[in-house]
N, CA and C atoms of all chains as a GROMACS GRO file, in nm:
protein
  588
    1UNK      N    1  10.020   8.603  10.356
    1UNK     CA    2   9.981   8.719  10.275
    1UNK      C    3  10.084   8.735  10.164
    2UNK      N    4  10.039   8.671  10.034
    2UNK     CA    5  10.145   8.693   9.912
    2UNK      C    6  10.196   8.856   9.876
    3UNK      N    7  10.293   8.835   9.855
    3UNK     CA    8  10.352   8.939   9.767
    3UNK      C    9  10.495   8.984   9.725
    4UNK      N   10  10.493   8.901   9.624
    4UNK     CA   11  10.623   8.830   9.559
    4UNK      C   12  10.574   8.900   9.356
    5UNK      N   13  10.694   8.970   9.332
    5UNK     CA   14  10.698   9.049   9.221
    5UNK      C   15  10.847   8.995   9.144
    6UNK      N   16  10.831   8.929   9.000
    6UNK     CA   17  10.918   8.915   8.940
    6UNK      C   18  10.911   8.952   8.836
    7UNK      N   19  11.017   9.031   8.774
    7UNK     CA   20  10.997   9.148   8.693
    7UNK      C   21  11.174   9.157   8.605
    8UNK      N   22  11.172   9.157   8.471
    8UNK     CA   23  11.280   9.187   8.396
    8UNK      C   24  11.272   9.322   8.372
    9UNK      N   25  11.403   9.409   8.379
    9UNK     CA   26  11.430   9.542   8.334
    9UNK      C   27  11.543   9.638   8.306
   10UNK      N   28  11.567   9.725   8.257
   10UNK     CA   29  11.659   9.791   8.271
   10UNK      C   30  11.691   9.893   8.385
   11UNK      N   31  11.808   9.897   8.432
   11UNK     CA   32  11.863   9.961   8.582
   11UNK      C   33  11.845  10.104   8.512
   12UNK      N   34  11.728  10.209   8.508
   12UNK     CA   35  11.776  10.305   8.400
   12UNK      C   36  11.838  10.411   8.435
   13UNK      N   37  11.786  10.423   8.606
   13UNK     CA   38  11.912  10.553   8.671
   13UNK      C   39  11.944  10.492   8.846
   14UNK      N   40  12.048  10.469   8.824
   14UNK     CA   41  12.137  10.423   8.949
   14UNK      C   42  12.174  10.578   9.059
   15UNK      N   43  12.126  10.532   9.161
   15UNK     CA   44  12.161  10.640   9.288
   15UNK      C   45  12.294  10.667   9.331
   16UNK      N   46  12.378  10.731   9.434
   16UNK     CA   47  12.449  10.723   9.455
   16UNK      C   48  12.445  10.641   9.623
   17UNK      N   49  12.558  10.514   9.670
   17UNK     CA   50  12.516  10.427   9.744
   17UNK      C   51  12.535  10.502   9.854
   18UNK      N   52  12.403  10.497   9.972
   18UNK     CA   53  12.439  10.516  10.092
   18UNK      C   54  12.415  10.431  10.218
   19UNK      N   55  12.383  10.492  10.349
   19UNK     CA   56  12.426  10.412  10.411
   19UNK      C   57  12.332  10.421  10.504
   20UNK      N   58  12.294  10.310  10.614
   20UNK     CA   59  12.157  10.333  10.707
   20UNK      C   60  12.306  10.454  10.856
   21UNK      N   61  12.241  10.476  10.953
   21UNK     CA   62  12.314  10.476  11.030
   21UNK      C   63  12.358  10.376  11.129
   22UNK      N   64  12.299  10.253  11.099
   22UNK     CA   65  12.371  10.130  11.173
   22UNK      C   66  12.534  10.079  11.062
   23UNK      N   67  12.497  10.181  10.916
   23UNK     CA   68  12.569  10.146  10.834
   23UNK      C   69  12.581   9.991  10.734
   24UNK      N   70  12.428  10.007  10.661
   24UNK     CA   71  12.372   9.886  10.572
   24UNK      C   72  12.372   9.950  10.490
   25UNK      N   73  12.453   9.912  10.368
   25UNK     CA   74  12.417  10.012  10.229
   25UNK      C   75  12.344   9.957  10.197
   26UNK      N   76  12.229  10.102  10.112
   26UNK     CA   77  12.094  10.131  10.033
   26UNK      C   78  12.157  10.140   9.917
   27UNK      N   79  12.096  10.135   9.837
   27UNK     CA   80  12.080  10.152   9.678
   27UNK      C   81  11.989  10.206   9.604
   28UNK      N   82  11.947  10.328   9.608
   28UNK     CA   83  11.783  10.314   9.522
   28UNK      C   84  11.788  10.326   9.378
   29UNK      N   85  11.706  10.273   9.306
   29UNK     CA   86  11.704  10.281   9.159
   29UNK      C   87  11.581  10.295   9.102
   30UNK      N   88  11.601  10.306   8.936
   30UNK     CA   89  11.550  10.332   8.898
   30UNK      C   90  11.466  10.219   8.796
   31UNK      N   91  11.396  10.121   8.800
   31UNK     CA   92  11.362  10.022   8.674
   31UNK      C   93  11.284  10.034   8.578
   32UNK      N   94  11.348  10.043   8.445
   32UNK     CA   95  11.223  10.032   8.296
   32UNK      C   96  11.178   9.912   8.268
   33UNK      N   97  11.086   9.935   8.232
   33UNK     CA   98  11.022   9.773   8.155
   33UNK      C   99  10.949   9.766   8.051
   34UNK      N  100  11.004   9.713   7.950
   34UNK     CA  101  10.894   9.671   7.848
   34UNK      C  102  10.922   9.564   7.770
   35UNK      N  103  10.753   9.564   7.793
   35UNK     CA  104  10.726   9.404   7.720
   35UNK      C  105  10.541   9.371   7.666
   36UNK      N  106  10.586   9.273   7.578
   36UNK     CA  107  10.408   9.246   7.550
   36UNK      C  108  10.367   9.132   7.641
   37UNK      N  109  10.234   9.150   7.710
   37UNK     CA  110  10.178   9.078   7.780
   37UNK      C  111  10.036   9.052   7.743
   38UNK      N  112   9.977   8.929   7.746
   38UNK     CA  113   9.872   8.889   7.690
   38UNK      C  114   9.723   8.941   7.782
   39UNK      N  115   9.643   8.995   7.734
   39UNK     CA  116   9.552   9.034   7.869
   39UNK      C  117   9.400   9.002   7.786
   40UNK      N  118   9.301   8.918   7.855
   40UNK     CA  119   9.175   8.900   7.750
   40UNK      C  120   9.242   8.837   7.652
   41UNK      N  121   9.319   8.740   7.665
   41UNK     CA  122   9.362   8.739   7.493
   41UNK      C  123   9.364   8.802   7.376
   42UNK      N  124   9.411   8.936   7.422
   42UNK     CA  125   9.474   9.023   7.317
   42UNK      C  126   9.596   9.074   7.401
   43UNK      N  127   9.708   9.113   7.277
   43UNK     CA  128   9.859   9.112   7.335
   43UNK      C  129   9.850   9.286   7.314
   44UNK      N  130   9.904   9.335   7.460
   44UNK     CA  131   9.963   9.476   7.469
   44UNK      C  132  10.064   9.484   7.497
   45UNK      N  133  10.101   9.616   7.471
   45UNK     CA  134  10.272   9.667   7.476
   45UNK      C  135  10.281   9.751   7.623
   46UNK      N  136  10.344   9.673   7.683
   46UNK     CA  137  10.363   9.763   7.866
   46UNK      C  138  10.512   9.816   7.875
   47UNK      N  139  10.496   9.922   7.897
   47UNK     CA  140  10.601  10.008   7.924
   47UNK      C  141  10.612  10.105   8.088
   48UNK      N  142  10.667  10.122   8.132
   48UNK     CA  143  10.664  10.183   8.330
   48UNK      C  144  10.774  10.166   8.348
   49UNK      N  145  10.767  10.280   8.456
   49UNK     CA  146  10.903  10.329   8.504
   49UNK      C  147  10.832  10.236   8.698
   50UNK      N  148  10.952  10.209   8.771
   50UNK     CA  149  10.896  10.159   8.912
   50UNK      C  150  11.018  10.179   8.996
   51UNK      N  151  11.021  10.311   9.082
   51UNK     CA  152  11.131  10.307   9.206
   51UNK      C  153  11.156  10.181   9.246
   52UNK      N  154  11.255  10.153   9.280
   52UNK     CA  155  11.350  10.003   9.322
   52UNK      C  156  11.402  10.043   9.402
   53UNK      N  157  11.452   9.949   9.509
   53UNK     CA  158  11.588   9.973   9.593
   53UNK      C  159  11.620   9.822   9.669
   54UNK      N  160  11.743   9.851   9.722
   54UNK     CA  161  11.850   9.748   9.734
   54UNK      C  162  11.909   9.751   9.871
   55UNK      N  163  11.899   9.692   9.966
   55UNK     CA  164  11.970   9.706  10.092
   55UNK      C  165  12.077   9.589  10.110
   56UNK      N  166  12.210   9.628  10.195
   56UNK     CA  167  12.319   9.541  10.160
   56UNK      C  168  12.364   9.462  10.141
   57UNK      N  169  12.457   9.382  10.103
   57UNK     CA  170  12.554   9.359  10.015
   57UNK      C  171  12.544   9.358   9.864
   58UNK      N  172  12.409   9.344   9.827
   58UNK     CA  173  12.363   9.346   9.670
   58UNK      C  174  12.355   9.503   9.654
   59UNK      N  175  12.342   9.578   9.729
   59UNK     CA  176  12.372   9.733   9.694
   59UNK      C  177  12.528   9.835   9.720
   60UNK      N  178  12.622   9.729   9.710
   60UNK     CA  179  12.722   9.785   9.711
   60UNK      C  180  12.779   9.656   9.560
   61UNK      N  181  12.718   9.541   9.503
   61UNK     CA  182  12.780   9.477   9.410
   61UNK      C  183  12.703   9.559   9.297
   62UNK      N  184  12.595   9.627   9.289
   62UNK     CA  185  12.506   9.715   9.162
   62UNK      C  186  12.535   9.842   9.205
   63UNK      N  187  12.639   9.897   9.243
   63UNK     CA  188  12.638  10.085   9.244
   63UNK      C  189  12.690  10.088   9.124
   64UNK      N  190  12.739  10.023   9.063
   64UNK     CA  191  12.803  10.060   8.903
   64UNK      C  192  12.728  10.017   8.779
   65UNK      N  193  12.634   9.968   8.797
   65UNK     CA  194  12.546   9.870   8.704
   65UNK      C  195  12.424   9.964   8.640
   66UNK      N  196  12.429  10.122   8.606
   66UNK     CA  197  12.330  10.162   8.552
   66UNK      C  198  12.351  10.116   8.392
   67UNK      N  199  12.258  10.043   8.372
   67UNK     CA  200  12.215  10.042   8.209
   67UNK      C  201  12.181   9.944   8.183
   68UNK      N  202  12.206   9.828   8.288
   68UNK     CA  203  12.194   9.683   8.274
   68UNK      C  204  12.051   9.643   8.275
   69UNK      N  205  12.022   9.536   8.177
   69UNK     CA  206  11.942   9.466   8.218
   69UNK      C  207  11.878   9.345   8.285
   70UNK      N  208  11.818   9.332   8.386
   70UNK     CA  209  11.839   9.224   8.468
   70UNK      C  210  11.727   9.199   8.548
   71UNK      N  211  11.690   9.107   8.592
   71UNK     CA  212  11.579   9.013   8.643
   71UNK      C  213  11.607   9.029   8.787
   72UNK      N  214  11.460   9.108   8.868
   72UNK     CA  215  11.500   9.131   9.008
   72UNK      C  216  11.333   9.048   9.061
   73UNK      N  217  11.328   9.001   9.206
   73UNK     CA  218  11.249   8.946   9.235
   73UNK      C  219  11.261   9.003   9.405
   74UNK      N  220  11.109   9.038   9.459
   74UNK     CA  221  11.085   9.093   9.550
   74UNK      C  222  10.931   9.148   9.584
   75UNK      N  223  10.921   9.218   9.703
   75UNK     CA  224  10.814   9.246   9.735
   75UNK      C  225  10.780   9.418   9.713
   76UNK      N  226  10.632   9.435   9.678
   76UNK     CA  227  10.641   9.604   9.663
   76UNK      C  228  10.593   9.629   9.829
   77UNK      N  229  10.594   9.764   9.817
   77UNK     CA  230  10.596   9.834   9.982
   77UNK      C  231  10.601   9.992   9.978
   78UNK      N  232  10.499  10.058  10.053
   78UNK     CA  233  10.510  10.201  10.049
   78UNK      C  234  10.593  10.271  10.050
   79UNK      N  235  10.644  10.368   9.940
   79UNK     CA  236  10.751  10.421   9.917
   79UNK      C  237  10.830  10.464  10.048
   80UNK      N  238  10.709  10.571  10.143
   80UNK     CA  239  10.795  10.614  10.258
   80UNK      C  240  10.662  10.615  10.355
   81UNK      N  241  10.708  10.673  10.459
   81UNK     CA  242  10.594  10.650  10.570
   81UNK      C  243  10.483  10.784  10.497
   82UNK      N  244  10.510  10.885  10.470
   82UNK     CA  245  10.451  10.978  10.378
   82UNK      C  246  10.317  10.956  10.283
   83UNK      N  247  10.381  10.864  10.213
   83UNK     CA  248  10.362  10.800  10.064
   83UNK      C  249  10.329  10.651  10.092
   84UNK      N  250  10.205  10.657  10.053
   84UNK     CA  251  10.174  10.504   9.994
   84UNK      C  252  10.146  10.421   9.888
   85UNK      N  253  10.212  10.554   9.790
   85UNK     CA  254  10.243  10.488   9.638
   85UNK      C  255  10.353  10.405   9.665
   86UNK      N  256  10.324  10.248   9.588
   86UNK     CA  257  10.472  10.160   9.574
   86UNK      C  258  10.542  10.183   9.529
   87UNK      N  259  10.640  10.080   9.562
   87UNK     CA  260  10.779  10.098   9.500
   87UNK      C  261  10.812   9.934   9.548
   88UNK      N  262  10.938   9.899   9.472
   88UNK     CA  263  10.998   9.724   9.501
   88UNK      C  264  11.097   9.716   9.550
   89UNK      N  265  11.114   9.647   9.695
   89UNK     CA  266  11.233   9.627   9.735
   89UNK      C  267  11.314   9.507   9.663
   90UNK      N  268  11.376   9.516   9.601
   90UNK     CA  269  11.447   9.397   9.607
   90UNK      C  270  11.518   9.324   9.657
   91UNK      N  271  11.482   9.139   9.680
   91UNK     CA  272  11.565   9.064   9.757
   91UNK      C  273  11.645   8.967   9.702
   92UNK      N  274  11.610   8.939   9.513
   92UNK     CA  275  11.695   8.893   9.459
   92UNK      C  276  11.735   8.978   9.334
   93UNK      N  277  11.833   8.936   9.289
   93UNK     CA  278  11.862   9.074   9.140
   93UNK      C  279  11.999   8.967   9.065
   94UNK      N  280  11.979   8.942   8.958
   94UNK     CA  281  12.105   8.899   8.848
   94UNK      C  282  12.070   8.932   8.711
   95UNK      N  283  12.200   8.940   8.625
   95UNK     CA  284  12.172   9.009   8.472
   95UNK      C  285  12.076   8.905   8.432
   96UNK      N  286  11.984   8.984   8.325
   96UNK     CA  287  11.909   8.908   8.265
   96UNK      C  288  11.995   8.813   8.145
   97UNK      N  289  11.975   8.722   8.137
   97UNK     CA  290  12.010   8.625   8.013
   97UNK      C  291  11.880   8.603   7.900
   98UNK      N  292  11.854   8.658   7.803
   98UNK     CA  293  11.754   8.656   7.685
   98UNK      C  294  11.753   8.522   7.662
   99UNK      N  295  11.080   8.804   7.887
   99UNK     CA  296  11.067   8.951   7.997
   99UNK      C  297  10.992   8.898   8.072
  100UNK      N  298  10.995   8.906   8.204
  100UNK     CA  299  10.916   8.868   8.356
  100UNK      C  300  10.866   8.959   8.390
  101UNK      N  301  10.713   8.953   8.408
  101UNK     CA  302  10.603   9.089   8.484
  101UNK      C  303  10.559   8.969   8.534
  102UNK      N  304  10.596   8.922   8.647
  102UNK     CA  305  10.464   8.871   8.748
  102UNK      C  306  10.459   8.870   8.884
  103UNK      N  307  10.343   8.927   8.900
  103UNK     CA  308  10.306   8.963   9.090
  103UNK      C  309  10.208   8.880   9.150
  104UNK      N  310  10.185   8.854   9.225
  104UNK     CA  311  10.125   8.778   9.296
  104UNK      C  312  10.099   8.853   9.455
  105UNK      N  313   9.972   8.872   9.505
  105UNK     CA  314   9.980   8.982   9.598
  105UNK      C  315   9.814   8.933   9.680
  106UNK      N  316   9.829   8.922   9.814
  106UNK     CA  317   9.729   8.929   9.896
  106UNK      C  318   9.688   9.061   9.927
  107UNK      N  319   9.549   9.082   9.890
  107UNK     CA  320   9.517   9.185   9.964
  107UNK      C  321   9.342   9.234   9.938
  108UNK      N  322   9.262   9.320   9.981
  108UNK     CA  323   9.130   9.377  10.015
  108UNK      C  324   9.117   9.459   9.935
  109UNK      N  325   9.009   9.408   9.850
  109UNK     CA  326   8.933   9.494   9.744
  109UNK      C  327   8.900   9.642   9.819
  110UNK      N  328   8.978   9.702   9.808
  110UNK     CA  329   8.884   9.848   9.953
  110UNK      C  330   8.808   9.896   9.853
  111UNK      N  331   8.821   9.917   9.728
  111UNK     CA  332   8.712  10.030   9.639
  111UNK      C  333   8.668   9.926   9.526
  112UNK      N  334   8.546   9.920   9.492
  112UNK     CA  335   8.540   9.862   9.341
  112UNK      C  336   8.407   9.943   9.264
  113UNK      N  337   8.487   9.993   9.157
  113UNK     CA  338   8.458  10.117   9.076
  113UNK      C  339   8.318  10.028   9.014
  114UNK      N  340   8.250  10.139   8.959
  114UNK     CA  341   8.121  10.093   8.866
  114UNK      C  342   8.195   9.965   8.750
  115UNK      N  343   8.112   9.879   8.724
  115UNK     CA  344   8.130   9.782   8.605
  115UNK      C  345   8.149   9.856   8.503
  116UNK      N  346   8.231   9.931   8.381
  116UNK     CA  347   8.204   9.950   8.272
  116UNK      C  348   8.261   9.839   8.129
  117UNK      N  349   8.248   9.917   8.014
  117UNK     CA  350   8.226   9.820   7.936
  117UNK      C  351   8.312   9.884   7.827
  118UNK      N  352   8.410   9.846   7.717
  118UNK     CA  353   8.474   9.856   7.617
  118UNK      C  354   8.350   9.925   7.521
  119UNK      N  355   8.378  10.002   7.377
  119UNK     CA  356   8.339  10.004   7.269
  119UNK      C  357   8.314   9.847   7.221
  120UNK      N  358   8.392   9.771   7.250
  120UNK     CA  359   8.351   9.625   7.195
  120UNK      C  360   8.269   9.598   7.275
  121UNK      N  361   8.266   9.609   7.376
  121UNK     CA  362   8.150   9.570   7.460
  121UNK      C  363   8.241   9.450   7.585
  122UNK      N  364   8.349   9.449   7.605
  122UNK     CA  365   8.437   9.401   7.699
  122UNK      C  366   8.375   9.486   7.819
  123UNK      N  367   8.364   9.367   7.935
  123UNK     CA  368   8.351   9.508   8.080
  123UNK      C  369   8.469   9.466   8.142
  124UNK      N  370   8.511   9.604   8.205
  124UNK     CA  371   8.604   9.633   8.236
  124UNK      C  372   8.568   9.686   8.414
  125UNK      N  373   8.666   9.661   8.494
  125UNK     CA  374   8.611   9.655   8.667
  125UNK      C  375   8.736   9.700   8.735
  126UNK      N  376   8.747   9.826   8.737
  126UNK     CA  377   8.835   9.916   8.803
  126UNK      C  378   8.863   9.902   8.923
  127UNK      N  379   8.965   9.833   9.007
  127UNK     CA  380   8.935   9.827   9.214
  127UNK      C  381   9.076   9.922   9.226
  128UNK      N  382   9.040   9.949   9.339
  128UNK     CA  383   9.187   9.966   9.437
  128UNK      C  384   9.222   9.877   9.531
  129UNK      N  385   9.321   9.792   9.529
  129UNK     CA  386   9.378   9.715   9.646
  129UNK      C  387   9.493   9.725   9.762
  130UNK      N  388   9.423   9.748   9.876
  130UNK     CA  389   9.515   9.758  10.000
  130UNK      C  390   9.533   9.639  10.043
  131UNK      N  391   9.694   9.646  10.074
  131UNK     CA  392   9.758   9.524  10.147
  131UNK      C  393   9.847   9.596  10.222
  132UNK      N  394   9.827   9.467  10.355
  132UNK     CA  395   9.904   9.467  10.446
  132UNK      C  396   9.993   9.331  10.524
  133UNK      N  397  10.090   9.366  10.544
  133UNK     CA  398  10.212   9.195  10.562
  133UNK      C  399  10.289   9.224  10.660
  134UNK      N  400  10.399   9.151  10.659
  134UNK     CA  401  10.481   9.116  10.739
  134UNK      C  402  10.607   9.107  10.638
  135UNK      N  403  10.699   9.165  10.582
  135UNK     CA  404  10.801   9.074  10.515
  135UNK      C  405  10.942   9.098  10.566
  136UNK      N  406  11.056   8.994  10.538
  136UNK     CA  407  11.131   9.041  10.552
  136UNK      C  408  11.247   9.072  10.455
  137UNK      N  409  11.322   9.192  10.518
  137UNK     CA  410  11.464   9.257  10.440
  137UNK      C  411  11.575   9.251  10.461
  138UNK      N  412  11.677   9.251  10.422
  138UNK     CA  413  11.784   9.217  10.471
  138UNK      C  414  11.825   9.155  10.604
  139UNK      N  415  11.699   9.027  10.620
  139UNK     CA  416  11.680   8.940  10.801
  139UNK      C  417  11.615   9.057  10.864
  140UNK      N  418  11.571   9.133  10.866
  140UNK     CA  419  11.480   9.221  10.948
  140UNK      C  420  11.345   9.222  10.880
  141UNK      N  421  11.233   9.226  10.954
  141UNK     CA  422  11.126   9.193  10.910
  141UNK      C  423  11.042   9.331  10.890
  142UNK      N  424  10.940   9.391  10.818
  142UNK     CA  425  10.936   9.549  10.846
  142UNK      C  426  10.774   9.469  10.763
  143UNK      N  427  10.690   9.579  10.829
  143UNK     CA  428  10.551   9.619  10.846
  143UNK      C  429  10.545   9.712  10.696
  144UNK      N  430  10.466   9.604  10.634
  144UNK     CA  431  10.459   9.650  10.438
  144UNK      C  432  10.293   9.727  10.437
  145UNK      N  433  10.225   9.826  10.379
  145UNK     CA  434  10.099   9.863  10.398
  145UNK      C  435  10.109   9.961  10.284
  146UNK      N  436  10.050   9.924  10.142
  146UNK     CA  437  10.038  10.055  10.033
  146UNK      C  438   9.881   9.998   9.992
  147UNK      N  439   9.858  10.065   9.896
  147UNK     CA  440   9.722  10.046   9.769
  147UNK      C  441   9.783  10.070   9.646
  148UNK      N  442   9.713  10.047   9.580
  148UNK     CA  443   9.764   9.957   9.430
  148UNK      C  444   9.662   9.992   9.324
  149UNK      N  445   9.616  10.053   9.244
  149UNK     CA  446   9.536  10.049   9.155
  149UNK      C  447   9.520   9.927   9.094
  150UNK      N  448   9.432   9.901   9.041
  150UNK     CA  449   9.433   9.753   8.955
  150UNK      C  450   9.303   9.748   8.859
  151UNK      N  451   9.320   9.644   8.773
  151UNK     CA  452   9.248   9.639   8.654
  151UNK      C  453   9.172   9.462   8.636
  152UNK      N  454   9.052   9.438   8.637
  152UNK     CA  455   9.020   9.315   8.573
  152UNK      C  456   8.896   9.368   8.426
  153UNK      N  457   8.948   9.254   8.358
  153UNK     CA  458   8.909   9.269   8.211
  153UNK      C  459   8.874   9.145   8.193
  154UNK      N  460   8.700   9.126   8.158
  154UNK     CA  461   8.654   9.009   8.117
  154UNK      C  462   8.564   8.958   8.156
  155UNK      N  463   8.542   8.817   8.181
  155UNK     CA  464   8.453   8.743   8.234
  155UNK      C  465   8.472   8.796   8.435
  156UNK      N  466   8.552   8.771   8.449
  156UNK     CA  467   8.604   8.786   8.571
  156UNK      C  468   8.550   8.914   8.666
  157UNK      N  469   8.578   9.066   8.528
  157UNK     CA  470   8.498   9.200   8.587
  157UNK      C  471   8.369   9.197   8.617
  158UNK      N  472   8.296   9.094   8.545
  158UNK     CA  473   8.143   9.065   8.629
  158UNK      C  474   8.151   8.999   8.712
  159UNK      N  475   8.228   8.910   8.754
  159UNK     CA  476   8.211   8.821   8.872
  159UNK      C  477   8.237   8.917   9.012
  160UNK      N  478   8.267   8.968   9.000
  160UNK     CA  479   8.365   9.031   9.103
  160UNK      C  480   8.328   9.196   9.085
  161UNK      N  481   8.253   9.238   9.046
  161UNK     CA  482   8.156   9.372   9.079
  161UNK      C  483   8.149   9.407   9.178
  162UNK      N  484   8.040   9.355   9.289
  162UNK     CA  485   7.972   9.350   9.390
  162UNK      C  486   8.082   9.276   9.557
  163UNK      N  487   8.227   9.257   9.514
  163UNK     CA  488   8.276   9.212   9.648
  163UNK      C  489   8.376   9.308   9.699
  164UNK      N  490   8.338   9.420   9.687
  164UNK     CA  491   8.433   9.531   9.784
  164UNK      C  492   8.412   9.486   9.937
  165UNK      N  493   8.546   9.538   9.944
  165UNK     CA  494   8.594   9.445  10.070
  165UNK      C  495   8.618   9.317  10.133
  166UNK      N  496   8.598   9.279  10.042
  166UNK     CA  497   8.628   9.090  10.026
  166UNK      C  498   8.836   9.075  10.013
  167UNK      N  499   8.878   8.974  10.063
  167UNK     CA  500   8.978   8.970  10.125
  167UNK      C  501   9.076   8.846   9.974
  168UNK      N  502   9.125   8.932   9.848
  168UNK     CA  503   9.172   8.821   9.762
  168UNK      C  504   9.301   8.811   9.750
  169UNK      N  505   9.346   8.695   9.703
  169UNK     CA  506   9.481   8.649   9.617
  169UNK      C  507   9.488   8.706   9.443
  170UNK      N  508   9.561   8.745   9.400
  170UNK     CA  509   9.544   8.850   9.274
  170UNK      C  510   9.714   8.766   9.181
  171UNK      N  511   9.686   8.733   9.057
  171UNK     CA  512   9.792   8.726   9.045
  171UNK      C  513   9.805   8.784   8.873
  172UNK      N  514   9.865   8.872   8.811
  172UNK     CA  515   9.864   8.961   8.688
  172UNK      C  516  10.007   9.002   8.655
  173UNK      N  517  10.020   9.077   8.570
  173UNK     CA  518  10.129   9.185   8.558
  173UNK      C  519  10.121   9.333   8.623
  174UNK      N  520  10.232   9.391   8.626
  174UNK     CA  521  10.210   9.563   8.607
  174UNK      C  522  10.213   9.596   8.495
  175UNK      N  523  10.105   9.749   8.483
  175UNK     CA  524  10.150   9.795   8.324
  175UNK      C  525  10.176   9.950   8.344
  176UNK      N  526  10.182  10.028   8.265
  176UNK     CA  527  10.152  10.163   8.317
  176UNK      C  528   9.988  10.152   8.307
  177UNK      N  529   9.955  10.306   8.411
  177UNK     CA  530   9.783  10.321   8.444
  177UNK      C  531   9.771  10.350   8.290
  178UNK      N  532   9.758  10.440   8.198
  178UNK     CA  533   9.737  10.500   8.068
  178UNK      C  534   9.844  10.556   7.968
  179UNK      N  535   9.814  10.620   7.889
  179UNK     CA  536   9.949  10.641   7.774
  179UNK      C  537   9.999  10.754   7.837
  180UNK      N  538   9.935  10.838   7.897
  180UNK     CA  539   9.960  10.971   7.963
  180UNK      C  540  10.089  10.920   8.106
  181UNK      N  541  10.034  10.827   8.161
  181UNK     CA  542  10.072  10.791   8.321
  181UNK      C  543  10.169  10.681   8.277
  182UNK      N  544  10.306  10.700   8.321
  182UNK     CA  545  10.388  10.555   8.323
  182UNK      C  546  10.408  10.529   8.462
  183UNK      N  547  10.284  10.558   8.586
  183UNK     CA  548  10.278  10.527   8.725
  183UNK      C  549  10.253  10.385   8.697
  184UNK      N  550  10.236  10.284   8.799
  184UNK     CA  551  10.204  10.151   8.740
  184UNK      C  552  10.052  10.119   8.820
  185UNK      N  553  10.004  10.049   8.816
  185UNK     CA  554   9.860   9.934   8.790
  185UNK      C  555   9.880   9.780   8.799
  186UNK      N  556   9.816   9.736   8.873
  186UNK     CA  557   9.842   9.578   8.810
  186UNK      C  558   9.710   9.576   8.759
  187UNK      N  559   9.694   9.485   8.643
  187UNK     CA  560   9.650   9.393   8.563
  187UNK      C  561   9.607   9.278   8.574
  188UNK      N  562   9.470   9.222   8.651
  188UNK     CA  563   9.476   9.111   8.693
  188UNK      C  564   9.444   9.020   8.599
  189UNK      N  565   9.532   8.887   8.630
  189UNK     CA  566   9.476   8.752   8.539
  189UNK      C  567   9.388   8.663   8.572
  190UNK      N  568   9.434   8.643   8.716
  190UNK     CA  569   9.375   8.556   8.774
  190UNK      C  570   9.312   8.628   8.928
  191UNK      N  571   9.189   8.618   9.026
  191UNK     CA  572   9.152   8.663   9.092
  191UNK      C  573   9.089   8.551   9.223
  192UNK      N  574   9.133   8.461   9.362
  192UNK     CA  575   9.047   8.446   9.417
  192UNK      C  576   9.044   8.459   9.537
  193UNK      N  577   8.934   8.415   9.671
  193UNK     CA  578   8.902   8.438   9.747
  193UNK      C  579   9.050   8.411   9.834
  194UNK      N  580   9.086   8.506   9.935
  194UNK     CA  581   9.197   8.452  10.010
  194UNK      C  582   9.182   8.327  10.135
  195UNK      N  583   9.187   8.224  10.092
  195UNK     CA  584   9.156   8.152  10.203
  195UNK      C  585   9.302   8.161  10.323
  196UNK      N  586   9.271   8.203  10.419
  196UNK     CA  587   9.360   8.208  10.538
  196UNK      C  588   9.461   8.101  10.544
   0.00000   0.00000   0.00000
């Protein structure tokens, strides 16, 4: 069952890092994106905001990294047991290189 | 810039066929998925819905298969100019073979 999301963006609001109680730091964030993407062969301008988050060791190397932009790759997943609007966990994340 | 998803999952709703001012039809679904993935080596039980969009040749093909079980592979965009919630955008659409 696919579901693999790779996505360039800006980190646009960084959380403050916490912690599970087994003690795995979380990270949640915030990702912008924009870009033109071809659809019907005509090119639009996509812009979205998409909750992110980060569970440990990559969420204690990005608690300082709001503003960056960078290439994260992962799966989406219901925000909370609540909520079954998505959101992306991420399992890989490095600065973007243009 | 990288927007690409790739996502198994069940047409659960597929909206009336409509059609552009140009005369493009356009085929509104909602897609539920459900997986297995894993996170930080722990594996956790993934289950949201997804709004989504096909535009084209494709929105006629694919009218009539609510509840049919596909592989989807597109961008996200925002839903409208109003909503920067996200949508995927499909490019490509087919049957999930097991």
């Amino acid at each position: 069952m696919d579901n693999q999301f790779t996505l360039t963006a800006i980190l646009q609001r960084v959380d403050v890092l916490r912690y599970t109680p087994s003690g795995t730091p979380i990270l949640d964030v915030m990702l912008q994106h924009e870009s033109w993407q071809e659809e019907n062969h005509i090119p639009c301008q996509i812009k979205f905001e998409l909750p992110a988050r980060i569970i440990g060791q990559n969420a204690q190397a990005w608690q300082h990294e709001q503003g960056e932009c960078v290439t994260v790759t992962g799966f989406l997943a219901q925000r909370s047991q609540r909520s079954n609007r998505p959101m992306l966990r991420i399992q890989h994340i490095t600065k973007y290189k243009g």
